[in-house]
N, C-alpha and C positions, 0 to 999 in steps of 0.2 A: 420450440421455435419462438414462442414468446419471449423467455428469458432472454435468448440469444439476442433480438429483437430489440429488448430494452436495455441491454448494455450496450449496442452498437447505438443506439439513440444516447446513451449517455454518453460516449466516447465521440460523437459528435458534436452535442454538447461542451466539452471539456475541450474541445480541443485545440484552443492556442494554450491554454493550460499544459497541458499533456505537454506542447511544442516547449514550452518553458521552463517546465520541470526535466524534460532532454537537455535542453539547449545546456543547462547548471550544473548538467552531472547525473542525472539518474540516468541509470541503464533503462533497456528495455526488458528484462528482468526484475527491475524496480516497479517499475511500471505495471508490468502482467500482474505481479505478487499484489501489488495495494487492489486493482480489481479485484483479485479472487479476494482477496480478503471482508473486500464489500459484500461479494457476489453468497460466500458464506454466512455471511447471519443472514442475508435474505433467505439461505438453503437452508437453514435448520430452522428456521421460524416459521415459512412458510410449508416444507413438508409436514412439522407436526400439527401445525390447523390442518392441510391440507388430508391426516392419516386421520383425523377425527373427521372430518367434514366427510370422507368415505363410509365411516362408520353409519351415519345418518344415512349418506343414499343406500349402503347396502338394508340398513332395516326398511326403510322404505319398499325398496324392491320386492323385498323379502316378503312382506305384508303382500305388495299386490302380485305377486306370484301365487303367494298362496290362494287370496282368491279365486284368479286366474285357473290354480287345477284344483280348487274344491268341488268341479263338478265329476272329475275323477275319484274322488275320496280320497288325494293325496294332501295331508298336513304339511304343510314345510314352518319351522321354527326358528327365527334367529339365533345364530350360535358366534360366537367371537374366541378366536387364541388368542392370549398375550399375543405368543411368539409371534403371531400369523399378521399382528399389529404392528410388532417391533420390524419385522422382516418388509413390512411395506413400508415403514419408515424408513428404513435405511436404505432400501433399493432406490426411495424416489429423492432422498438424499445424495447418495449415490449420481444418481442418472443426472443430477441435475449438477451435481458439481463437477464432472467431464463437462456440462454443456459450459457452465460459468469458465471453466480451465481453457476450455477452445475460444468462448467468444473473447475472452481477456487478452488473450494472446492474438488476436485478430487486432483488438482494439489497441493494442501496444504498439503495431504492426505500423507505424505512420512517418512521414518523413517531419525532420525537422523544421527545415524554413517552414515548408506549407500547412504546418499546423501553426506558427506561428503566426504568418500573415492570412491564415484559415482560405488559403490557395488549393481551390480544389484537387482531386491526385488526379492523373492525366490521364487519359485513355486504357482501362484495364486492357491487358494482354500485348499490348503494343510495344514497339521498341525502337529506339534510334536507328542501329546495325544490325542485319537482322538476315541471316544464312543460313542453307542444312547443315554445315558445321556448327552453329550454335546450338543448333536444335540438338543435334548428336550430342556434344556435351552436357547440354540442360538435364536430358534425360540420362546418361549417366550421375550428370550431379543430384538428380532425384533419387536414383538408386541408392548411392552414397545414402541418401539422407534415410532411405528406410534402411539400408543394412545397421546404419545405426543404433536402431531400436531392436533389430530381429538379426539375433536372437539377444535376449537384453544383457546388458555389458559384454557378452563377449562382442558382437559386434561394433559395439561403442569401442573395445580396444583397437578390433581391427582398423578402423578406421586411423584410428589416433596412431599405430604402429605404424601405417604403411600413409603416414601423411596424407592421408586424402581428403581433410578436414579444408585444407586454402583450395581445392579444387573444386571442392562443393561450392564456396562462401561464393566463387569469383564464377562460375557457369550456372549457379540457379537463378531458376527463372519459370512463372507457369505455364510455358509453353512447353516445360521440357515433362511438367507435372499430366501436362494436355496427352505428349506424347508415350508417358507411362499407360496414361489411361486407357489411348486406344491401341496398343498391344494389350490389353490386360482384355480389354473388351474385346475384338479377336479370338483371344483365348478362350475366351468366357462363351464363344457363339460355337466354338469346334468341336471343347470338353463336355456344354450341352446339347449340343444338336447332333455329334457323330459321334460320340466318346459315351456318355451316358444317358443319354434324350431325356435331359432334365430342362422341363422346358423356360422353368425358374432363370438359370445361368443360361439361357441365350436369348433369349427377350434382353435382358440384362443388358447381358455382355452389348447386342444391339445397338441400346439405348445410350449405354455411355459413351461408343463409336458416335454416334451421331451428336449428340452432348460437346463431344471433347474437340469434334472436328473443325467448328468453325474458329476458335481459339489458333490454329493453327494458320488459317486467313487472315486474321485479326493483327495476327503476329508480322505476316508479310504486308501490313496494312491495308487492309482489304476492308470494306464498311461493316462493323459489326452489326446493325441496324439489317440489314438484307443477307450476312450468313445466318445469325441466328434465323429471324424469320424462316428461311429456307429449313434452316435445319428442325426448328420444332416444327415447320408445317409437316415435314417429311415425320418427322416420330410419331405425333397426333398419328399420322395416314398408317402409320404401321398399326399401332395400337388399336383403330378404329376397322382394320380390315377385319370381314371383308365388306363395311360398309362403304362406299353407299351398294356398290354391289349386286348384293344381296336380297336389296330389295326390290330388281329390277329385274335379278338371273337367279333362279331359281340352285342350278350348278353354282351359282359363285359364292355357298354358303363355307367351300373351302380353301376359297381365297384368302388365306391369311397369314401365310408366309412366301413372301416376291423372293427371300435369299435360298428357299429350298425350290422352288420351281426354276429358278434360273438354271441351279447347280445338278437339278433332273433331268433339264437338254441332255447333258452328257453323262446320263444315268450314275449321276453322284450324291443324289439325293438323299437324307439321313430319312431315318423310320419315323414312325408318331412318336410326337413328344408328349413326357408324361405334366401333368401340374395340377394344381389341388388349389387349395384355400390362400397358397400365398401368393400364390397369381394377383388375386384381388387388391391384396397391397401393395405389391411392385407395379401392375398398374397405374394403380391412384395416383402414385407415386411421382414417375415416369408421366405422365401425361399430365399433369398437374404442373409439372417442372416446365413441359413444353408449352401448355396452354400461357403461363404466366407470361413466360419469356419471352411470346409473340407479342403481347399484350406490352409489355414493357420496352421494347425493341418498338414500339409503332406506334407511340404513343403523340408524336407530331401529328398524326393524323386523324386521332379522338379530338386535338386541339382544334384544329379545322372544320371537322364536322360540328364544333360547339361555335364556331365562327357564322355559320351558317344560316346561325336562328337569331340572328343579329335584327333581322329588318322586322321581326316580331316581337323581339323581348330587348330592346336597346340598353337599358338600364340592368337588365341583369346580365348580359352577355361578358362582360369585363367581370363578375364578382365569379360567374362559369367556369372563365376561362382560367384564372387564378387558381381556383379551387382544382382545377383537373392537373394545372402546370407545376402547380408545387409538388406536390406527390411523385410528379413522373420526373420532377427533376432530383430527386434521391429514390434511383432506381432499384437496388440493393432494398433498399429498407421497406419499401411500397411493393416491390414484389415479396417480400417475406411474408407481409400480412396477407397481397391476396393468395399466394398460397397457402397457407392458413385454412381462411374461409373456405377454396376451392375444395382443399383435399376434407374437410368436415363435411361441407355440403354434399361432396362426391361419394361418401360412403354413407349419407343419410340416403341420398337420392336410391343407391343400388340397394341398396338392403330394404327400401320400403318397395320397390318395383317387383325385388327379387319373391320377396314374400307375401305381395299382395296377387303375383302370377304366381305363384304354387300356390296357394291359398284356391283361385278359382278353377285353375288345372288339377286339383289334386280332392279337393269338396266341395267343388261346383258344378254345374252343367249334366246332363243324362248319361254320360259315360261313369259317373264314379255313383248313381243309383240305377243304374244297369237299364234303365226306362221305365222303374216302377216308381208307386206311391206309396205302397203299402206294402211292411212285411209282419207277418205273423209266425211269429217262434214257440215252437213245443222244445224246450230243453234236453240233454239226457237224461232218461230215469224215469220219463213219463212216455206214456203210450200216444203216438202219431196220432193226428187225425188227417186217415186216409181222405177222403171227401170233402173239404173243406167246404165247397159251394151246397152239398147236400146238407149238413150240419146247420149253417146260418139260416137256407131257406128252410130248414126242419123248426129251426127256434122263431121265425116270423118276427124277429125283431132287427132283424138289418136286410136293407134294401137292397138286395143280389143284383137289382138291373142296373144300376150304379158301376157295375164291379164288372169291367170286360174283359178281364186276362185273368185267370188262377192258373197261379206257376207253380211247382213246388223244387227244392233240393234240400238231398237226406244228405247227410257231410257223417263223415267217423272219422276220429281224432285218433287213432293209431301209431304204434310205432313200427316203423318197416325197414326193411332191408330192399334197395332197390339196387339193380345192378345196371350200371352206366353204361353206354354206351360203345363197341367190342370197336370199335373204329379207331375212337379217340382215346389216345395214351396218357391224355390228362389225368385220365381216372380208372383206376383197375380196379378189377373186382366188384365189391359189395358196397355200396355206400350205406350209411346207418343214420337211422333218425327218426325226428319225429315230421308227420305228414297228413294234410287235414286230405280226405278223399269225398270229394261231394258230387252225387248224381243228380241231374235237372232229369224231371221229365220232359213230354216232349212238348206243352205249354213254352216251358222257358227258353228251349232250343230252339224255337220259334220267333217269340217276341222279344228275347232282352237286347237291350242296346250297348254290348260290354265291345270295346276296342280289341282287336285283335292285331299286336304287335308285330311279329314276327311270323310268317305261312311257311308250311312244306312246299314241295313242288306240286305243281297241280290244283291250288287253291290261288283268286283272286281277290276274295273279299271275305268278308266273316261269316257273313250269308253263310259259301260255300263250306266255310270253316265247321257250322254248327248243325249244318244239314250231314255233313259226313259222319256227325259225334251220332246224331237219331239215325242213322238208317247202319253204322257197319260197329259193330262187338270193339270191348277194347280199343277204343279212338278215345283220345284223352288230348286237352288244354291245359297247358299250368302256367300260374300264376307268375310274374317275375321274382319273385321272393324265392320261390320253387330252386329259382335257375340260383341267386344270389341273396337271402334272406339277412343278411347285412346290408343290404344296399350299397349305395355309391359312398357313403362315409363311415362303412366299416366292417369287420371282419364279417362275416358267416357265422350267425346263429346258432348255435348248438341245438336250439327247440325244432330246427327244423330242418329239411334235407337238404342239402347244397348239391347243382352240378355244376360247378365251375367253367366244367371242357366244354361247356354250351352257352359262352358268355357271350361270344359270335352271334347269336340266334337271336339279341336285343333285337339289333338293327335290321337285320337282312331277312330277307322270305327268297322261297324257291331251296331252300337247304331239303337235303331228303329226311322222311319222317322217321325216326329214330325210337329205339324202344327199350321198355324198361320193364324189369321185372320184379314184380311186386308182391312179397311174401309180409302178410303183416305177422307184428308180433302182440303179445301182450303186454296193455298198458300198465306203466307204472302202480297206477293209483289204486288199481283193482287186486294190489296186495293186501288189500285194507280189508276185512272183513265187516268192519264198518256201513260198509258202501253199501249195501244190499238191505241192511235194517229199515225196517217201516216202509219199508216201497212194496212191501207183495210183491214185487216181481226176483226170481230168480237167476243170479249171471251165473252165464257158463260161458268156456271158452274151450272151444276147442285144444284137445291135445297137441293136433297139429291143423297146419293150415297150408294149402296146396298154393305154390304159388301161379302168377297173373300175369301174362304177357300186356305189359300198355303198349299202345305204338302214340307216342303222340306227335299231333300237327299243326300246332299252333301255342304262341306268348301271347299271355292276355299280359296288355302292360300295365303299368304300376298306377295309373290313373283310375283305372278299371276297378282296381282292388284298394285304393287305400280308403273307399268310406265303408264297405260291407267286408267282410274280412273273407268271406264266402267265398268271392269271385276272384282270390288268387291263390284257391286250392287248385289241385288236380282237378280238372271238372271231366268228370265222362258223362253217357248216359245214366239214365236208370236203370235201365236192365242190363248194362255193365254192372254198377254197384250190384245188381242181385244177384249176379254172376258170383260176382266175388265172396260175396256176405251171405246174403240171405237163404241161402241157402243150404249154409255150415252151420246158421245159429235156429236157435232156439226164440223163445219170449225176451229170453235175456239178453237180445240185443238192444232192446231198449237203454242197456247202461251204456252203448259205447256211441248212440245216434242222435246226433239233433239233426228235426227235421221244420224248414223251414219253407211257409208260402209268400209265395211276391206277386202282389195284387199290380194290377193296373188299371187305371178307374176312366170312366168318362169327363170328369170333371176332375184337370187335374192340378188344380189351384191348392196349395198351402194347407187353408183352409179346409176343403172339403177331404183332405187325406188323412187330418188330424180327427174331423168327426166320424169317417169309417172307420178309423182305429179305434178311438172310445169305443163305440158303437158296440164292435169284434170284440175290447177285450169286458167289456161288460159281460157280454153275451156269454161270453164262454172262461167266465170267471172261475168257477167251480173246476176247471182241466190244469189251471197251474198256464195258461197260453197267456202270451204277453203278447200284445200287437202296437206296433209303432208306426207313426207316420213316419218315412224317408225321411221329406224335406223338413220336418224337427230337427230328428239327428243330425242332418248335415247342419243345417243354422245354428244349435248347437257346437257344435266342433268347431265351424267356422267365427261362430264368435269368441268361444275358445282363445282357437291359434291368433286371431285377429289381437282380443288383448294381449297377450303375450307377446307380438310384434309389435303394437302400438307400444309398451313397456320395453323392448329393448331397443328402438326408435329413438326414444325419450332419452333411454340412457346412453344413448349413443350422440342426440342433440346436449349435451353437456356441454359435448367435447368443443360446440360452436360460441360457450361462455368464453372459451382459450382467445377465440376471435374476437370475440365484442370487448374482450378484456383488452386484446392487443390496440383495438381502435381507440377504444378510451385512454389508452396509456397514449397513445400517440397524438391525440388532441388534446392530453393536457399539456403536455409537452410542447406541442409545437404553438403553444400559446409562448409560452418563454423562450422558446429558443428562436422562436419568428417577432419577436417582441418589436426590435427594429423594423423589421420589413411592416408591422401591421401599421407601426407611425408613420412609415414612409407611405403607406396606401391613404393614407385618413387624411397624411398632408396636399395629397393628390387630387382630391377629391371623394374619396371613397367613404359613404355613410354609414353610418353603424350598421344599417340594417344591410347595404352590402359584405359590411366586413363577417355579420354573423353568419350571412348564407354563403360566402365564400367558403366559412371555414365548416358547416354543416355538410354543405355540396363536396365537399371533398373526403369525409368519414364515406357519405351515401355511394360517393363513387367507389372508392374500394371495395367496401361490404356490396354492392350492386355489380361489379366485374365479379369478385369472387362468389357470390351465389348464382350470377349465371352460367358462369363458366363449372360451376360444379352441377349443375342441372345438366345442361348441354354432354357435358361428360357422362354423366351418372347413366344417361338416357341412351347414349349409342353406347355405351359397356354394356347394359343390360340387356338391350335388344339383341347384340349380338352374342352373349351368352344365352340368352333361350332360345334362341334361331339357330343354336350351332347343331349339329348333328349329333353332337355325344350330346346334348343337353339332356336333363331329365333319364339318364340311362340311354337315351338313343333317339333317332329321330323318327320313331312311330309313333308318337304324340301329335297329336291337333294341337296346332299351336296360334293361341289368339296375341297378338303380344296388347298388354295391358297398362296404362301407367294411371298410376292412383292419385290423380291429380291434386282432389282435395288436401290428402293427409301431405302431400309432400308439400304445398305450398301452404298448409298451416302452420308445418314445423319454420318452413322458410319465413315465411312473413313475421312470426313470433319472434326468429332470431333481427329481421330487419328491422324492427321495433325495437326489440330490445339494446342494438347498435344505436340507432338515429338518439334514443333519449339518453346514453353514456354521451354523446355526442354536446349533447345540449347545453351544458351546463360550461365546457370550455368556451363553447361557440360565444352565448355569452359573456364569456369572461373575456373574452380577445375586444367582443364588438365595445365594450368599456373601457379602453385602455386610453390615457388622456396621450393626445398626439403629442404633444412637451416633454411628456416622461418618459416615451414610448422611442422617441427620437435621440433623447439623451443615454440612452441603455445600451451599454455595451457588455 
């Protein structure tokens, strides 16, 4: 966008030039060629600083990544390819000399008188004569123009053989380019929405329906000023459903397509649309395009409201209004940059929202440490301690009346064979895998605070959930990972057992409790003969193992489970697990158990959790028992993922250097090519110190539309992504929505800064310009 940006500013520049070098004989061929030719040593000069300059940020990264998971004990080391250098060199080579190929040929694109008398061009989309027979042919003559290219040369002959080249020349026009577009967009809404439910191609398709239509107005001379307006307010309204909504109607969280509810009156309604990660882009995209275009389309009316503050600021109101009139009077160019800003800001804004809400949904708050303070782990390989509160008060060195909850759950890491569900054809037969199995006793099934996502029928709340696990045999919870151990971005785990046919059971409760059969096998690792040296204890495994009818009744969701890893096994009772286990093994089950306790304490501050941990693992130092405070670990991880957001944040505010670059290119610029106008201001009365704040207040205004309007945006995209019902796996999450004010308005302000002082030094340079020299300057 910048590039393109700077050669329409230079083609603006040029342009009685341009008109004169037409007017002698150069073609418009000539013309496009000497731009690219410019636009080429820019391309190869600035991609290879630009392949090196990557080189720096990725070692950079690279260093504070690795800090970032040194608390995992993962190394990461910078590594460089030639090739992997070469091949970014020439792609951004490449990319960048299509954009120079397109903007040249735009820039060539001009009439002759009126570059020569540098006579504005008249009304885009408009026309003197203007019929749906025109239209008919325009869009024909457009066709024409793509057969041309597709398929290459053959179609260039067909054209040339069957003369259709003077047909093209004499019916093109962009209203017919309008009319391609919205058949294309049509197609675009049918093939995704009732043909493939790609929901990518019918947002799309949508958008550029609504894009292309007011061109069509425009054409029968209709105020472009009040269709755009309409038409981006109408895309903004599409893009932002189902706000405001939503936040008023609870039901209207699946208000967000008006074209499939219309066409469901007469039950023609298409199915759920699928979309992923590229949503995020066509978004920004799309709504970016419309925000600007209102903003540019209404821009009389920013003039007005800066008319207003007249009777307070006299003396600056003329240098305000200046500064807002010039910009908005080369509309084209002033919206390019703030779309720029908008669509930068609008993917800082969501990705710090996005990640600072899973951040607190995910290793925050009492659902993801289940309502304790304190866990105490005996590993496998070492012997349980059955009584944990008898042991501590036996040692007289930690304070047991501190400590009002001991929980315990025995977990075994197994490999099993469960068989799916006889209902559902998803799944036949035997599924295989591996599968953690942990029994609470009845302490935990009591106190702990884990979410319970999805009920069978007959259950209201988790209460009823965990009271049914303690009082009836074989009643089992599993973890969402259970259900889908890939998650939402990606395949199914091998490590663990996947049911697919129960991917329904996210969302929805009242499903009947369904059951599975669980015959463990033996672990891989226990082929090791190894395993059993220096531990005194003996494994044995049974020959065979009878299998386990589970019924289970309830999803614990993925909030629940992503800070203990415990609580998105299969959770049953304990005297389930000893149903299953204990009762086939020997001493040697200590190689296949860890058994872990979860304190809950009277005093449940930070603080006080970390010195009953010390305290415990002092105590029972000599057992090989490690004891952690909860809220460590979570602070831990969450500073963690925190840096690692902050870091990909940063490298993401880069991309708002492309912005501050395009402002500064535009106020050096517009020092010379306003050269005249600044003498004619100075001749008028206008002091330097007006002329510099004119030309300051006019960078700040762009860069200040484009960072709000990409705030604004960032913020209803976001809310309504974690507000939607599939969000997070489904809508059985507690949902606080969150916005991380600081860190988004440090990135912003850092980029606001860093604009205003590119700013400075033109601003400057204009308010210096002697009114004699400034006047004489053509």
């Amino acid at each position: 966008m910048l590039i393109f940006l700077t050669f329409i500013m230079l083609a603006a520049e040029r342009n009685s030039e341009m008109g004169m070098a037409r007017a002698i004989g150069m073609k418009r061929i000539n013309l496009t060629e000497s731009f690219i030719a410019e636009g080429i040593g820019y391309n190869l000069g600035s991609a290879l600083i630009g392949a090196f300059l990557g080189l720096g940020v990725a070692y950079g990264l690279i260093q504070a990544l690795s800090q970032a998971f040194s608390g995992f004990g993962v190394t990461l080391a910078f590594n460089m390819q030639p090739q992997s250098l070469i091949i970014a060199y020439t792609g951004g080579a490449v990319l960048t000399f299509i954009t120079v190929v397109f903007a040249s040929w735009r820039a060539a694109n001009l009439n002759i008188v009126r570059a020569i008398r540098n006579i504005p061009e008249p009304q885009l989309f408009s026309e003197s004569v203007s019929s749906w027979k025109n239209i008919l042919f325009a869009t024909v003559a457009s066709i024409i123009s793509i057969l041309r290219f597709v398929p290459p040369v053959i179609g260039f002959i067909i054209v040339k053989f069957l003369r259709l080249n003077g047909f093209r020349k004499r019916y093109s026009s962009s209203v017919g380019w309008a009319m391609l577009g919205i058949i294309f967009g049509f197609y675009l809404i049918y093939w995704g929405g009732w043909q493939n439910n790609q929901e990518f191609a019918y947002t799309s398709g949508l958008s550029i329906v609504l894009l292309a239509m007011p061109i069509i107005g425009v054409y029968f001379g209709r105020s472009p000023a009040k269709l755009y307006s309409i038409s981006s307010l109408i895309l903004l309204w599409f893009w932002l459903l189902p706000l405001p909504f939503n936040i008023f109607i609870d039901d209207a969280k699946t208000w967000s397509d008006p074209i499939n509810a219309f066409f469901n009156l007469f039950g023609l309604g298409h199915e759920k649309l699928d979309g992923n990660i590229e949503m995020f882009f066509v978004s920004g995209i799309f709504m970016t395009a419309a925000s600007t275009m209102f903003i540019i389309f209404n821009a009389d009316k920013i003039v007005g409201i800066i008319g207003l503050g007249g009777r307070w600021f006299k003396e600056l109101v003329p240098a305000l209004k200046i500064a807002v009139s010039f910009p908005l009077a080369s509309k084209f160019r002033t919206g390019m940059t703030i779309a720029m800003f908008t669509l930068v800001v609008f993917g800082i804004v969501v990705t710090t929202i996005l990640n600072a809400n899973f951040t607190r949904l995910f290793l925050g708050g009492e659902t993801s440490t289940g309502g304790y303070q304190v866990l105490v782990e005996t590993p496998p390989g070492i012997k349980p301690i059955k009584n944990l509160a008898s042991t501590l008060q036996a040692s007289g060195e930690v304070d047991i009346t501190s400590i009002t909850q001991f929980s315990r759950i025995d977990t075994w890491a197994i490999n099993v064979e469960a068989q799916d569900h006889p209902d559902i054809e998803q799944v036949d037969g035997m599924v295989k895998g591996k599968l953690n199995i942990s029994g609470a006793n009845s302490s935990f099934l009591k106190s702990n605070a884990l979410n319970i996502k999805g009920m069978a029928e007959g259950y209201e709340t988790a209460e009823d959930i965990f009271i049914a696990l303690a009082t009836n045999k074989n009643y089992a919870v599993i973890g969402e990972r259970v259900i889908d151990p890939g998650g939402p971005f990606g395949d199914p785990s091998n490590d663990n057992i996947a049911l697919p046919a129960y991917e329904e059971l996210r969302t929805t409760s009242g499903w009947k409790p369904f059951t599975m059969i669980i015959e463990p096998k033996r672990p891989e690792y226990l082929e090791s003969s190894e395993v059993s040296e220096g531990s005194g204890l003996e494994e044995t495994w049974p020959e065979q193992v009878e299998k386990t009818q589970i019924t289970v009744i309830g999803i614990i969701d993925a909030a629940s489970e992503s800070l203990i890893a415990d609580f998105g096994n299969m959770l049953v009772s304990s005297v389930t697990l000893n149903q299953i286990f204990d009762d086939r093994f020997d001493e040697g089950r200590q190689f296949f158990m860890k058994s872990t306790h979860y304190l809950q304490l009277k005093d449940t501050s930070d603080q006080s959790a970390l010195s009953v941990a010390n305290d415990i693992e002092s105590t029972l130092f000599g057992t090989g028992v490690q004891a952690t405070s909860i809220a460590k670990v979570q602070a831990d991880q969450t500073s963690q993922s925190q840096s690692f957001q902050i870091l990909f944040e940063a490298f993401m505010g880069l991309g708002l250097l492309v912005g501050i670059a395009a402002l500064g290119v535009i106020s050096f610029r517009a020092v010379v090519e306003r050269r005249q106008q600044i003498g004619m201001l100075r001749a008028i009365g206008f002091t330097r110190r007006m002329t510099a704040i004119a030309f300051f207040v006019e960078a700040s205004f762009i860069a200040f539309i484009g960072i709000g309007l990409g705030i604004v945006l960032g913020i209803g995209l976001s809310y309504n992504l974690l507000s939607s019902p599939d969000a997070l796996g489904g809508g059985g999450n507690e949902f606080s929505f969150y916005v991380p004010w600081f860190r988004v308005f440090w990135f912003l302000t850092l980029a606001y800064v860093a604009a205003m002082l590119m700013t400075l030094i033109p601003a400057r340079k204009a308010s210096k310009i002697a009114v004699a020299e400034a006047l004489r300057y053509e």
